[in-house]
MARVEX-926360 format. One record per residue (C-alpha): residue in one letter; x, y, z. Coordinates in steps of 0.5 Angstrom, whole numbers. Each point is the difference from the previous one (the first is absolute). Example, Ala and Ser with C-alpha at 12.3 -4.5 7.8 and 13.67 -1.06 7.14 Angstrom:
<recs>
+------+-------+-------+-------+
| type |     X |     Y |     Z |
+------+-------+-------+-------+
|    a |    25 |    -9 |    16 |
|    s |     2 |     7 |    -2 |
+------+-------+-------+-------+
</recs>
This chain:
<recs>
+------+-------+-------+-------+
| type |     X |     Y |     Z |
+------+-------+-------+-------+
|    x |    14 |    24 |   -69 |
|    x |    -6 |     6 |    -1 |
|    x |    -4 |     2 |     6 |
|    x |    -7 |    -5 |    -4 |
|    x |     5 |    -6 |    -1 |
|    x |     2 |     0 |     8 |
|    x |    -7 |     0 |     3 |
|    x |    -2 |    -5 |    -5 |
|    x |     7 |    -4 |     2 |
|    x |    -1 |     2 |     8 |
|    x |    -8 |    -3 |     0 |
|    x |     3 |    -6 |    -3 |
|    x |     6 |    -1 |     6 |
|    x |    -6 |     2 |     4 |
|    x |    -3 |    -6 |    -2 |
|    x |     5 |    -5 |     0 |
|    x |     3 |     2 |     7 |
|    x |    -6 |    -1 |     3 |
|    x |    -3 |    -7 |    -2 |
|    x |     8 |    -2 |     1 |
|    x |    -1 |     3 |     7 |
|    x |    -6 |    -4 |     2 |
|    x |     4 |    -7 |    -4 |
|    x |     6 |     0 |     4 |
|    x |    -4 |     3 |     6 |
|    x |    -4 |    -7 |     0 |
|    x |     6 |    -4 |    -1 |
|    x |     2 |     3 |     6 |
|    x |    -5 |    -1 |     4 |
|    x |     0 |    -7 |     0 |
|    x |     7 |     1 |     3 |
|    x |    -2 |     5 |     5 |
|    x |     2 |     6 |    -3 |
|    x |    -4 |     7 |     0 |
|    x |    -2 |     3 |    -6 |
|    x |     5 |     5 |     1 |
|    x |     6 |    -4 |    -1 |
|    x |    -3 |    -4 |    -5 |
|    x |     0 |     7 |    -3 |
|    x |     7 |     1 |     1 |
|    x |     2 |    -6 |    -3 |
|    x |    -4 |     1 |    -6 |
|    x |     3 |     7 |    -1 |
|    x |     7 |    -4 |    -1 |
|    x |    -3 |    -5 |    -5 |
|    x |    -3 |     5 |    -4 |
|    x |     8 |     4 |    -1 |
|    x |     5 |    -3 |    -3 |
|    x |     1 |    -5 |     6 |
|    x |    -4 |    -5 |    -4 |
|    x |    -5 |     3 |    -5 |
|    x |     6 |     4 |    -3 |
|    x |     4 |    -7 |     0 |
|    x |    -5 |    -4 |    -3 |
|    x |    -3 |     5 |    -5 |
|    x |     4 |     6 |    -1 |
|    x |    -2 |     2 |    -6 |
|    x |    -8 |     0 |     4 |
|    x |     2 |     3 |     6 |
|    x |     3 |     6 |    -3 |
|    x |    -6 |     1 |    -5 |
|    x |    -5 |     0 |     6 |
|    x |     5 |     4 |     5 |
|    x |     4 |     4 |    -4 |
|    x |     6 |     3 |     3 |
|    x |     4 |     5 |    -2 |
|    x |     7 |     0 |     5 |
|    x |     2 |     5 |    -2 |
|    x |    -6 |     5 |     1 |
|    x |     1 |     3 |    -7 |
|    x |    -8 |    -2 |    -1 |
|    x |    -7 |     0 |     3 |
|    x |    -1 |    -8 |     1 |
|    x |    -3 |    -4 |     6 |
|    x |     5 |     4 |     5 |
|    x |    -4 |     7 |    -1 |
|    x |    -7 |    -3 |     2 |
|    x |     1 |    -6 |     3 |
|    x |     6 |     3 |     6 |
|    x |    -6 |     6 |     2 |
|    x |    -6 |    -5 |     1 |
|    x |     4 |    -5 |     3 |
|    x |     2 |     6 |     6 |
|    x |    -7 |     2 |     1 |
|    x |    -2 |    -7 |     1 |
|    x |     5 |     0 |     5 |
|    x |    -2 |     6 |     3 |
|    x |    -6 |    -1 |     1 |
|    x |     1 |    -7 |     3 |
|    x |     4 |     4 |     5 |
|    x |    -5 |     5 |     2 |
|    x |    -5 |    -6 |     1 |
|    x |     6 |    -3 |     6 |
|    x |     0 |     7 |     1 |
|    x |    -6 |     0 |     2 |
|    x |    -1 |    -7 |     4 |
|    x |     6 |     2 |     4 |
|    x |    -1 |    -1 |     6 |
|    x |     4 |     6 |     4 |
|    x |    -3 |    -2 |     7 |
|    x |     3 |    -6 |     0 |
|    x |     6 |     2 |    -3 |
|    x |     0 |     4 |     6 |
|    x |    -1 |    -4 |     5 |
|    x |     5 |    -5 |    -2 |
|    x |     5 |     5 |    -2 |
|    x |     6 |    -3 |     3 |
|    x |    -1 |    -7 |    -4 |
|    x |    -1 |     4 |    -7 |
|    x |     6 |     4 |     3 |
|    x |     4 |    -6 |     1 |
|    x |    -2 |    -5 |    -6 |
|    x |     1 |     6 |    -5 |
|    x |     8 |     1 |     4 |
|    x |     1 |    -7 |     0 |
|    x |    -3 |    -1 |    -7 |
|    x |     5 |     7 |    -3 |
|    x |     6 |    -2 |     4 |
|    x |     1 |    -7 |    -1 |
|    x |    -1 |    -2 |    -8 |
|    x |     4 |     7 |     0 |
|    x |     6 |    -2 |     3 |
|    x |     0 |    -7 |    -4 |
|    x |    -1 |     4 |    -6 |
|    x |     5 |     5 |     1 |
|    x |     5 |    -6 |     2 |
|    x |    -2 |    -5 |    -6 |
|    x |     2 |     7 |    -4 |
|    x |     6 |     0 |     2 |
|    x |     2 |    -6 |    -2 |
|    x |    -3 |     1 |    -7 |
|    x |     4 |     6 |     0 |
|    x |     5 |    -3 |     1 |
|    x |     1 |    -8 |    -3 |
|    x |    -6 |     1 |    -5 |
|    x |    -2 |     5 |    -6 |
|    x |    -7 |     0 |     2 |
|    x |     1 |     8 |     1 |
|    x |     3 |     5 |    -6 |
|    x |     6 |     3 |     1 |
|    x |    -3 |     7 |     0 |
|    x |    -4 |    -2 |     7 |
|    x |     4 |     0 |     6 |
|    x |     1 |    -3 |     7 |
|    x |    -5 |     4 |     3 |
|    x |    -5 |     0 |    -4 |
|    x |     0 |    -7 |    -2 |
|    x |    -1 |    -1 |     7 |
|    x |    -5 |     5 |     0 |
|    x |    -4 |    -2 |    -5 |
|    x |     0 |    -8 |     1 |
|    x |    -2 |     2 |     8 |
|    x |    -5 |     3 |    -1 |
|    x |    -3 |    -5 |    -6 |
|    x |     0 |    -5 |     5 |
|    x |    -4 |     5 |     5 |
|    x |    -5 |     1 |    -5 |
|    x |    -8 |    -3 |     2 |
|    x |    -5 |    -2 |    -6 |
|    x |    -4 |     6 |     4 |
|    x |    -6 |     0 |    -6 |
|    x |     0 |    -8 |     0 |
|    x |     1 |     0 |     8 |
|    x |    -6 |     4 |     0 |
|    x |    -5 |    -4 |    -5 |
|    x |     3 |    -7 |     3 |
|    x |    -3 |     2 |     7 |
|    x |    -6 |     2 |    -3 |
|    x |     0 |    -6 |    -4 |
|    x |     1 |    -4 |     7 |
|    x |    -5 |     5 |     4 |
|    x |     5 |     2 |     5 |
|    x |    -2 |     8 |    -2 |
|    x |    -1 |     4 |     7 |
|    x |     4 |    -6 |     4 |
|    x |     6 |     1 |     4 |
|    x |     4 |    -5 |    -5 |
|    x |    -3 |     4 |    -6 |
|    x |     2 |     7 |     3 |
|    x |     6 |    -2 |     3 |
|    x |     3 |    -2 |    -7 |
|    x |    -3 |     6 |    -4 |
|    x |     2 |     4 |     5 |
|    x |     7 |    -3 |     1 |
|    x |     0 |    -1 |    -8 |
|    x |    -1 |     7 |    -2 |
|    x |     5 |     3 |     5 |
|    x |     5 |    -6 |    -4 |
|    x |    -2 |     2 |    -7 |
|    x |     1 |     9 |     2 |
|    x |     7 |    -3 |     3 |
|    x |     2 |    -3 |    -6 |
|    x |    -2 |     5 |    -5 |
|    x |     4 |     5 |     5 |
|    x |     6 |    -5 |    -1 |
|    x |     0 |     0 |    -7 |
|    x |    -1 |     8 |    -1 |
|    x |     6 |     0 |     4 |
|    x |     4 |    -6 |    -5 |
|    x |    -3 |     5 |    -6 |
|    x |     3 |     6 |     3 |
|    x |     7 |    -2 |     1 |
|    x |     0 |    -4 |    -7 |
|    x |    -3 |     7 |    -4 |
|    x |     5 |     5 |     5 |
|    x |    -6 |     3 |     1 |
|    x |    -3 |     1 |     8 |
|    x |    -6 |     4 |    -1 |
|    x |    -4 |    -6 |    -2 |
|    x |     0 |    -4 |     6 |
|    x |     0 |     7 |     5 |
|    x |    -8 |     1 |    -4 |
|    x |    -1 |    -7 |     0 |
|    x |     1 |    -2 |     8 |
|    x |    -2 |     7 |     2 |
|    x |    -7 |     1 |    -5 |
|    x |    -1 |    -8 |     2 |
|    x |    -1 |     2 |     8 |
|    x |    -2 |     7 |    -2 |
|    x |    -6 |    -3 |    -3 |
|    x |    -2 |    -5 |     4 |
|    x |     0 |     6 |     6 |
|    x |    -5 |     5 |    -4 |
|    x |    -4 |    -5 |    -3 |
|    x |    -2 |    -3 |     8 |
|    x |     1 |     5 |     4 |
|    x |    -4 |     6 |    -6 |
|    x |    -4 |    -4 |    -5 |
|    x |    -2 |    -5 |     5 |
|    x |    -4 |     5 |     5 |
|    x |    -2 |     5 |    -6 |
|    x |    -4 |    -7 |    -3 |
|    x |    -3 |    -2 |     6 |
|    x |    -3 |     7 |     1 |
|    x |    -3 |     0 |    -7 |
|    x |    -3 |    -8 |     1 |
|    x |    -7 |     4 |     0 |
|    x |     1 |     3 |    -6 |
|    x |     3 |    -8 |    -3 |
|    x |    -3 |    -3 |     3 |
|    x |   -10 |     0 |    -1 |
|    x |    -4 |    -4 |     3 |
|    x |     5 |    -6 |     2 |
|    x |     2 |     0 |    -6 |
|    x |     6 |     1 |    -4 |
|    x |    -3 |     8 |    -5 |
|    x |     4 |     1 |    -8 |
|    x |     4 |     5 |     4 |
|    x |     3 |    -4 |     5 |
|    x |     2 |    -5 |    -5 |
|    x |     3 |     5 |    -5 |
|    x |     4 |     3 |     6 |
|    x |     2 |    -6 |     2 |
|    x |     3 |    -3 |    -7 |
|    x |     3 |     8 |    -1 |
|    x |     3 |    -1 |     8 |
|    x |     4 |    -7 |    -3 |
|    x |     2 |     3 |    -7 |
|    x |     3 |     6 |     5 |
|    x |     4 |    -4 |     4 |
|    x |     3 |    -5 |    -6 |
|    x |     1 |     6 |    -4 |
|    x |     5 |     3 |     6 |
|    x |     3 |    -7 |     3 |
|    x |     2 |    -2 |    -8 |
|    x |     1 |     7 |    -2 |
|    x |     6 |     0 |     6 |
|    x |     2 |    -7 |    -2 |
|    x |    -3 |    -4 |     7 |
|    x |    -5 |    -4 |    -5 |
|    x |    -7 |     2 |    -1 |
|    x |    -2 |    -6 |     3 |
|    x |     2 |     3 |     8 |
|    x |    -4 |     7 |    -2 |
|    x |    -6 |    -4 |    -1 |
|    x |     0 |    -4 |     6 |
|    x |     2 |     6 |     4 |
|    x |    -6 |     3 |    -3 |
|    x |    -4 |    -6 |     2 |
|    x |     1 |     0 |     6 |
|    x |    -2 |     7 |     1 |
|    x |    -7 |    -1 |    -2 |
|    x |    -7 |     1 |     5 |
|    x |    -1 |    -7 |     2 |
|    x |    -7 |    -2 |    -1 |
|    x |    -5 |     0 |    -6 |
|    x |     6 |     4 |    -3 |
|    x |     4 |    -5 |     1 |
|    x |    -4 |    -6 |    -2 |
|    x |    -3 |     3 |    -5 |
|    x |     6 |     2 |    -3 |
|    x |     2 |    -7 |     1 |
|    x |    -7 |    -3 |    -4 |
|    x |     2 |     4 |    -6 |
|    x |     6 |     1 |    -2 |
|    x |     4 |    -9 |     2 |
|    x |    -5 |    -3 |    -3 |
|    x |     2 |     3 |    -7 |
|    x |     8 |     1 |     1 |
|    x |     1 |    -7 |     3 |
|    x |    -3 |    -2 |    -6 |
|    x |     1 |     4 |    -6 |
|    x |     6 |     4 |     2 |
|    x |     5 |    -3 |     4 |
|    x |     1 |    -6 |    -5 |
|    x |     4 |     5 |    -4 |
|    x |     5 |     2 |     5 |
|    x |     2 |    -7 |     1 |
|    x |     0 |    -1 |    -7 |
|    x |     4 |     7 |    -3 |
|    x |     5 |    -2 |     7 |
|    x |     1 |    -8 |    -4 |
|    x |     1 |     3 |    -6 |
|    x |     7 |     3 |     2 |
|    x |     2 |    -7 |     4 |
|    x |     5 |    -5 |    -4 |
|    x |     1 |    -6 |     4 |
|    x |     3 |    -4 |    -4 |
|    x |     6 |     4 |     1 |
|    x |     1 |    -4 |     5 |
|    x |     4 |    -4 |    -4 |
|    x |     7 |    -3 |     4 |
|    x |     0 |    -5 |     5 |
|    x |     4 |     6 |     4 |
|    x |    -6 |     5 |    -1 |
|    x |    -4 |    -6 |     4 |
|    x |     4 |    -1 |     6 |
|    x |     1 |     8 |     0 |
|    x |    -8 |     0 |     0 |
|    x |     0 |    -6 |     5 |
|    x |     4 |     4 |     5 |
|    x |    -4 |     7 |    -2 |
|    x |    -6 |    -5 |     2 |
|    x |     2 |    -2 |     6 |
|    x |     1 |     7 |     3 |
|    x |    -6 |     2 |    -3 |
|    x |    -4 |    -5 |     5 |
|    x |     4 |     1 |     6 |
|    x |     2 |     7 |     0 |
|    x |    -8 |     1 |    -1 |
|    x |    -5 |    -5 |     2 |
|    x |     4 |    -3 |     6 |
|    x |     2 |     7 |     2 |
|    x |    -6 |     4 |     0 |
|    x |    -3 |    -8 |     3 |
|    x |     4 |     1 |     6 |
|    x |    -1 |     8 |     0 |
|    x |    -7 |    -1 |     1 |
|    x |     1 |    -5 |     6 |
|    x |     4 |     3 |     4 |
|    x |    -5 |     6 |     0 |
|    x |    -6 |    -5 |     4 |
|    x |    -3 |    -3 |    -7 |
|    x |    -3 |    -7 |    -1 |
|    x |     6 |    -4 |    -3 |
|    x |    -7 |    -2 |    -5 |
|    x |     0 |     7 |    -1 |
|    x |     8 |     2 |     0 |
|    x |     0 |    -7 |    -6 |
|    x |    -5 |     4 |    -4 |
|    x |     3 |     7 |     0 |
|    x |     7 |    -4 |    -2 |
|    x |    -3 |    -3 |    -6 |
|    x |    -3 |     6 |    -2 |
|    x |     5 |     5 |     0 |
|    x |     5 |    -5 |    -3 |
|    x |    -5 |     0 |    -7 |
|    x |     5 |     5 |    -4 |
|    x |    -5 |     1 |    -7 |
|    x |     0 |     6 |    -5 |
|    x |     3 |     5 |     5 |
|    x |     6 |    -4 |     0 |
|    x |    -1 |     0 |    -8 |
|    x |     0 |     8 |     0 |
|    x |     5 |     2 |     3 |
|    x |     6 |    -6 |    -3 |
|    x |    -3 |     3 |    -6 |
|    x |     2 |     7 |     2 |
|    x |     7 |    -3 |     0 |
|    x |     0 |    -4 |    -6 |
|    x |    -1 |     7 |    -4 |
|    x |     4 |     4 |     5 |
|    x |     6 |    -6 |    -1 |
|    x |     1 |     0 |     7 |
|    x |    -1 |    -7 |    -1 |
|    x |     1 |    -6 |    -6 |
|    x |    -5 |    -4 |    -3 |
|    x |     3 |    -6 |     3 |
|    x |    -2 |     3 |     8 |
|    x |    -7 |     2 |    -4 |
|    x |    -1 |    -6 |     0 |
|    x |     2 |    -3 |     5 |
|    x |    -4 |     5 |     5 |
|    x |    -6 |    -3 |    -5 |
|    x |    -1 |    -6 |     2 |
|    x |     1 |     2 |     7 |
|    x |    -6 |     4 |    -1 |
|    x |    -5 |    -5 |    -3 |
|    x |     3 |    -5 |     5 |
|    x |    -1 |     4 |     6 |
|    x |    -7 |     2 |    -2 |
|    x |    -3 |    -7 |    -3 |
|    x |     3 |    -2 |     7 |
|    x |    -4 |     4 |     4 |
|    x |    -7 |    -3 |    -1 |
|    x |     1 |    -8 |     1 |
|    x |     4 |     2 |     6 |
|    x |    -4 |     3 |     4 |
|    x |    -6 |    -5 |    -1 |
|    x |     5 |    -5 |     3 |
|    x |     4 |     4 |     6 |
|    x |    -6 |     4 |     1 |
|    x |    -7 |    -3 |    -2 |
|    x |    -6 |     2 |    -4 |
|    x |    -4 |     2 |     6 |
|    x |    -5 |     6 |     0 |
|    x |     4 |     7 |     3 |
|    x |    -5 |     5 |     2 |
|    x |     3 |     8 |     2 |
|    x |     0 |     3 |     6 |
|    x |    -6 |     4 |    -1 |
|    x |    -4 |     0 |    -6 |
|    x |    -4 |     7 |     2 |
|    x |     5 |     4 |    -4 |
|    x |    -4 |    -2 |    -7 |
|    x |    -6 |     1 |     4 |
|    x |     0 |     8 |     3 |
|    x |     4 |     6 |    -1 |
|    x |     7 |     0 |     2 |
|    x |     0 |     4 |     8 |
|    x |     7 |     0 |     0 |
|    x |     0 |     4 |    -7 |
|    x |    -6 |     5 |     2 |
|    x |     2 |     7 |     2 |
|    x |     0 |     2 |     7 |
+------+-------+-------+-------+
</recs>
């Protein structure tokens, strides 16, 4: 394709994947779903799950994908915008996140992101070793160690991104439940891509790799909060006129998310961390608020969809094709939800959190979504798995995300949750201001 016929191609997409967003999206409110996982699951209708199955010839006319990435097709626009949609999406739950409280329930979002890597991890580790051993879900060229690896730290793995647009969908941003789980989560997450760095470099012989990725990743962190942070609250006056958000301060403020993407994706983290980290570093206040007013209501709507939907466009669940591969996936299932959601319940209970609370944070860190979906395709490509596990760990994602939301209206309630305090929006962060 030449560069006219694929923006003429793109803004056709475009259009598609936004109106479809918004069908299944009231489809699935009337199953109590956010429009987040309507998303989700309209990203694997729109690929070859069911618009390729039913309509191949049409699906490959309007998403053309060249596999062998030999030709300019929808995967060398469509990959780029879908990941500063998701960039900027997790530099706004960067900037809702609520450091204080995480501060003051340290011990609990400690204790729920132990729990929530330990366990699925030693289950997943465990049902790898069968599979090695009795299956042929793994190739022949990944060993015993790496196939434990992988599937552990698979089946740690929290839907970071949608875990944060599911607690802004129920209105828990800046509550304990809320920063409990995005705290815990975002641990989980870095934690798990640690793993798979590790899985890469024993599988590629190479070791540098995962030195760059665990080492930049907690580099990064350290500069961007103990540096950047201080240096940005010193130059609020300048971001800052008149209570209100100045252009500078919102160039500022994309070049600081763009920053700190291009570095953790550049070392492998993902870019989404960098971007979150980045976030979290901004002044709070009018900087805060306004960055907030100006940049969610335009991704939410226009550019995250296009994650969902790149992510559904490398999904095939109908490879799930035995009565075998079912009841592996039903024994994946099952460890999924008690390695996650009824550990990370407990974690959050032995630390003093409400059983009503604990119920919450369980449901949400059990939601797997397209995070899941990244890293299993980074091991389908990489043949550290078969399409059969593909698979299998699929449908885990989508049941365990479609699961979060009707679950927690029944166990926890629809009531309303406020945060702790909600000046932070209002006034300049005192603990950000120099001394």
């Amino acid at each position: 394709m030449n560069n006219l016929h694929l923006a003429v191609q793109f803004f056709l997409q475009l259009a598609v994947i936004l109106l479809f967003c918004r069908l299944v999206g009231a489809a699935a409110a009337r199953f109590g779903q956010p429009q987040v996982v309507a998303e989700m699951i309209a990203g694997v209708l729109l690929g070859p799950s069911l618009f390729g199955l039913l309509a191949p010839e049409a699906q490959a006319w309007l998403f053309p994908w060249d596999r062998t990435q030999t030709a300019r097709d929808t995967q060398s626009y469509l990959f780029p915008a879908s990941q500063l949609g998701l960039a900027l999406y997790m530099f706004v739950v960067g900037l809702e996140f609520r450091v204080d409280i995480v501060a003051k329930r340290l011990k609990s979002s400690l204790a729920v992101s132990a729990a929530g890597m330990i366990a699925p991890f030693v289950l997943g580790a465990g049902l790898a070793w069968i599979f090695f051993h009795h299956t042929e879900l793994f190739p022949k060229k990944t060993s015993l160690v790496e196939a434990m690896l992988f599937l552990g730290a698979s089946m740690c793995i929290t839907a970071f991104p949608m875990l944060a647009r599911i607690i802004h969908f129920k209105q828990l941003s800046g509550t304990p439940m809320g920063t409990v789980a995005l705290g815990a989560g975002a641990l989980d997450d870095a934690t798990a891509w640690c793993l798979l760095a590790v899985v890469l470099a024993s599988f590629d012989d190479n070791w540098s790799h995962a030195w760059l990725n665990i080492g930049g990743g907690a580099g990064f962190v350290i500069v961007t909060l103990c540096l950047v942070k201080p240096l940005l609250a010193r130059l609020h006056g300048w971001l800052v006129k008149d209570g209100a958000l100045s252009e500078a301060g919102l160039v500022i403020g994309l070049a600081m998310m763009a920053l700190g993407a291009w570095f953790t994706d550049l070392i492998g983290l993902h870019a989404v961390f960098g971007a979150f980290v980045m976030g979290a570093a901004m002044p709070r206040g009018a900087m805060a608020r306004d960055l907030i007013g100006r940049i969610q209501p335009l991704t939410v709507a226009l550019l995250l969809p296009l994650f969902f939907t790149y992510s559904g466009l490398n999904t095939k669940i109908a490879l799930l094709n035995t009565g075998f591969l079912w009841l592996m996936c039903g024994a994946v299932l099952i460890a999924a939800i008690l390695g996650k959601g009824v550990a990370c319940w407990l974690a959050a209970r032995t630390t003093g959190i409400s059983n009503r609370e604990a119920l919450g944070i369980g449901v949400l860190m059990n939601a797997r979504g397209l995070m899941e979906l990244i890293i299993i395709n980074i091991g389908l490509q990489r043949g550290i798995i078969s399409e059969g596990l593909f698979a299998t760990l699929v449908i885990m994602a989508v049941v365990t995300t479609l699961m979060a939301s009707p679950i927690f209206e029944r166990l926890v309630g629809t009531g309303t949750y406020r945060p702790e305090s909600e000046s932070d929006l209002d006034e300049p962060d005192a603990r950000s201001a120099p001394k």
